[in-house]
C-alpha positions in Angstrom: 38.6 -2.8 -90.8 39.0 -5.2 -87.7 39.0 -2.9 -84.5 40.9 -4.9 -81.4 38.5 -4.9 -78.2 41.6 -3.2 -76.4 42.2 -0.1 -73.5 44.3 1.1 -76.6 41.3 1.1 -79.2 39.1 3.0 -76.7 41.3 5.6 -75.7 43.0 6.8 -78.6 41.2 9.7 -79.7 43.0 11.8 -82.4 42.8 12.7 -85.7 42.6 9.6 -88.0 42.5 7.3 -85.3 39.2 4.8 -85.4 37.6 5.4 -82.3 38.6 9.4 -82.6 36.8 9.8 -85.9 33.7 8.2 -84.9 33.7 10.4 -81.8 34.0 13.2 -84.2 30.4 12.6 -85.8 28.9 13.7 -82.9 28.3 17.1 -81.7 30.8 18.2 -79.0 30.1 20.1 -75.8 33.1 22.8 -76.4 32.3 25.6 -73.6 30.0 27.8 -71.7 28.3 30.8 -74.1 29.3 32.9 -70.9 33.0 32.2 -71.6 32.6 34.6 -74.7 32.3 38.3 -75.1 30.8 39.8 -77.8 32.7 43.3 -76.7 36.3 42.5 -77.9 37.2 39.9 -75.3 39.9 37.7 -75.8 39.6 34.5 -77.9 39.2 30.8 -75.5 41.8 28.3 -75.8 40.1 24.7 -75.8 41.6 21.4 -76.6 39.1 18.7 -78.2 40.3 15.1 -79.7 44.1 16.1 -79.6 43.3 19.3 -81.3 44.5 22.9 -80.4 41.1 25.1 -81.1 40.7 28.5 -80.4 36.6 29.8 -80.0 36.0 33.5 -80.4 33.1 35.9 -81.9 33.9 36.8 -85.6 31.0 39.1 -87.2 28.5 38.7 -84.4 29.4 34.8 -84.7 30.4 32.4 -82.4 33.8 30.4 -84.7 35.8 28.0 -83.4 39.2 27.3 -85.7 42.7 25.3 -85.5 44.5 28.0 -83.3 47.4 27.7 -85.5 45.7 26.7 -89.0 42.9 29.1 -89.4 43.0 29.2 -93.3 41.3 25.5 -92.4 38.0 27.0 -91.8 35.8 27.0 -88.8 34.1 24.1 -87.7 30.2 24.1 -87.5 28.8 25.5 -83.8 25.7 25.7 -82.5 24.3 26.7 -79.0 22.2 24.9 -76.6 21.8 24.8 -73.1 23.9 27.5 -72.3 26.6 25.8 -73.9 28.2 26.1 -77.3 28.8 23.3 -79.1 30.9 21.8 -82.1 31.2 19.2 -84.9 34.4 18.1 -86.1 33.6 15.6 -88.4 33.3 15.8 -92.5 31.5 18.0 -94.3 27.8 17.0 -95.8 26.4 15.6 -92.5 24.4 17.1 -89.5 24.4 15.6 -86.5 21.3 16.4 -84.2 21.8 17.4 -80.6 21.0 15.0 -77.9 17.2 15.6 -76.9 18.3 15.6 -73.3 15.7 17.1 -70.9 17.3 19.8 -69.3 18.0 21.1 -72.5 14.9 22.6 -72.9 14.7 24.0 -69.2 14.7 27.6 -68.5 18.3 29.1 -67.6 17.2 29.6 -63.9 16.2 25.6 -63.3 19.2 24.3 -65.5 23.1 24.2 -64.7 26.5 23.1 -66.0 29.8 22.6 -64.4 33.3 21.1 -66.1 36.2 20.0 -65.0 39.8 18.7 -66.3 40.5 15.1 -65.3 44.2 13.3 -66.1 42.7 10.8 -67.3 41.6 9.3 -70.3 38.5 9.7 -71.2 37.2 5.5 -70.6 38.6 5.9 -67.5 36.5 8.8 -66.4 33.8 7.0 -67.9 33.9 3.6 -65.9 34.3 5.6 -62.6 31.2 8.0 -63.3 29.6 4.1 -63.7 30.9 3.2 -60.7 29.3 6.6 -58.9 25.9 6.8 -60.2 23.0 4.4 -58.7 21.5 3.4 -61.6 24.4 3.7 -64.0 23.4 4.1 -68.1 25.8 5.2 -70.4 24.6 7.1 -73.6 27.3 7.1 -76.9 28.9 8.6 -77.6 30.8 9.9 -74.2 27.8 10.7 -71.5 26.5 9.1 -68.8 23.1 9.4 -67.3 21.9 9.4 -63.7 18.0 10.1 -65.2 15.9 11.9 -67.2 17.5 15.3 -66.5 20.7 14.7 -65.3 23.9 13.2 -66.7 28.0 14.1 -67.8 29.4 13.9 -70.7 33.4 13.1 -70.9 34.7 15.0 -73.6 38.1 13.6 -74.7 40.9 16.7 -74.6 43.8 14.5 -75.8 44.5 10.4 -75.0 45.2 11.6 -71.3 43.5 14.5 -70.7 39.5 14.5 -70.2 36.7 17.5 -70.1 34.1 16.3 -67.5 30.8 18.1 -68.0 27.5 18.0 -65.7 23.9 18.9 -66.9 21.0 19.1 -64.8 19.3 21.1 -62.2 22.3 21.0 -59.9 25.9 21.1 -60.7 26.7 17.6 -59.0 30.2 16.8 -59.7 31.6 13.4 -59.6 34.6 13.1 -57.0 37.3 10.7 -58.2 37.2 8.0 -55.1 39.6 5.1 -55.7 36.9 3.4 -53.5 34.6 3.5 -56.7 33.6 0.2 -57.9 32.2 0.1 -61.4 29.3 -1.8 -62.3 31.1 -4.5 -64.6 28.1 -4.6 -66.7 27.8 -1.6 -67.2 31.6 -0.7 -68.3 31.4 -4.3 -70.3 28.1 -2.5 -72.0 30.6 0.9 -72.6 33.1 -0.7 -74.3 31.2 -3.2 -76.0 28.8 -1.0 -77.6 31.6 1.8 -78.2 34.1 -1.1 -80.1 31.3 -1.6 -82.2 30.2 1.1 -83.2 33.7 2.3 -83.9 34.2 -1.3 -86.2 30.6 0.0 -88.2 31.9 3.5 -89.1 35.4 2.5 -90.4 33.2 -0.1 -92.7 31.3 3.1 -93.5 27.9 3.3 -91.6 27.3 6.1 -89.9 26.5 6.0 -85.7 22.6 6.1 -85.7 22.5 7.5 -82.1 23.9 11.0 -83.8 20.7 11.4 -86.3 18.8 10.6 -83.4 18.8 13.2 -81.0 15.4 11.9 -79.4 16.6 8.8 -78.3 18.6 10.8 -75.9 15.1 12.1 -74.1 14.3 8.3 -73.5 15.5 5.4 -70.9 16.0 3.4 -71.5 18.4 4.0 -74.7 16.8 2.9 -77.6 20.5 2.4 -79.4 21.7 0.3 -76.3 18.9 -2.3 -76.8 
């Protein structure tokens, strides 16, 4: 299948859509483990790739389902980082998390922060290149400002975008229409996501998501 190199290709995101079910090999930041209670609290709406999900505990167990389809099963989680995390993609393959380094760090020297954007998720993307100093961008959705610290831009829907931020501090990205993105950078973005997108419709699968190491490294071994 021949992807165009188009805004449209990048930021269409749902279910069957090229670009959306390559994002779906990954695992997903889906929310905080603090947003749960184990005591009978009420189940958390979230919204990932155009999908209505609903994450609750069910015997002891963190499950996030369809909120209208649960017969469909739950979709894999697993927790790091304070976070809870998801994979949406088929059945019969595992994904590693990204090694990132404040993934290992004690709860007291780590945080994380999110935010809604109304944007699409490139868009949130080229200004977070624009922002950092020494702008890399990691697939399949995160950008790094170093070893341990970063955001990942978690698509909601084609408009709507969950902006996360790892690292010892909870520095958030303002949206400044100021913001210059570094061309090469964004050109490096969308490049590398177009392609990556063209090689998992032909059938290979995105290297970067059996490789959760490369994400402890800069620079990225999958960009080179």
């Amino acid at each position: 299948m021949y992807l165009k190199d188009t805004e449209e290709s990048l930021t269409r995101i749902g279910p069957r859509t090229p670009m959306g079910e390559l994002l779906r090999r990954f695992w997903v930041p889906a929310l905080h483990e603090h947003e749960l209670s184990k005591y009978g609290g009420d189940p958390v709406e979230i919204k990932l790739f155009g999908e209505e999900l609903q994450a609750d505990y069910v015997d002891g167990q963190i499950s996030i389902t369809d909120r209208y389809f649960k017969e469909m099963g739950s979709y894999p989680v697993m927790t790091g980082g304070g976070i809870v995390w998801a994979y949406m993609g088929p059945r019969g393959f595992t994904p590693q998390l990204p090694g990132f380094a404040w993934l290992s760090l004690p709860p007291l020297k780590r945080s994380t922060a999110k935010r809604i954007e109304q944007h699409n998720w490139v868009f949130t993307i080229e200004t977070s290149l624009g922002a950092d100093t020494r702008p890399d961008f990691l697939p399949p959705f995160y950008t790094s400002a170093g070893p341990d610290r970063g955001h990942a831009h978690v698509p909601m829907d084609d408009a709507h975008t969950c902006v996360w931020s790892f690292g010892p501090d909870t520095h958030l990205l303002k949206e400044d229409p100021a913001l210059v993105p570094d061309g090469d950078a964004v050109m490096n973005f969308h490049h590398s996501m177009i392609v990556l997108a063209r090689e998992h419709a032909r059938g290979h699968l995105p290297e970067a998501a059996s490789h959760g190491e490369w994400y402890a490294v800069h620079p990225f071994p999958g960009n080179r």
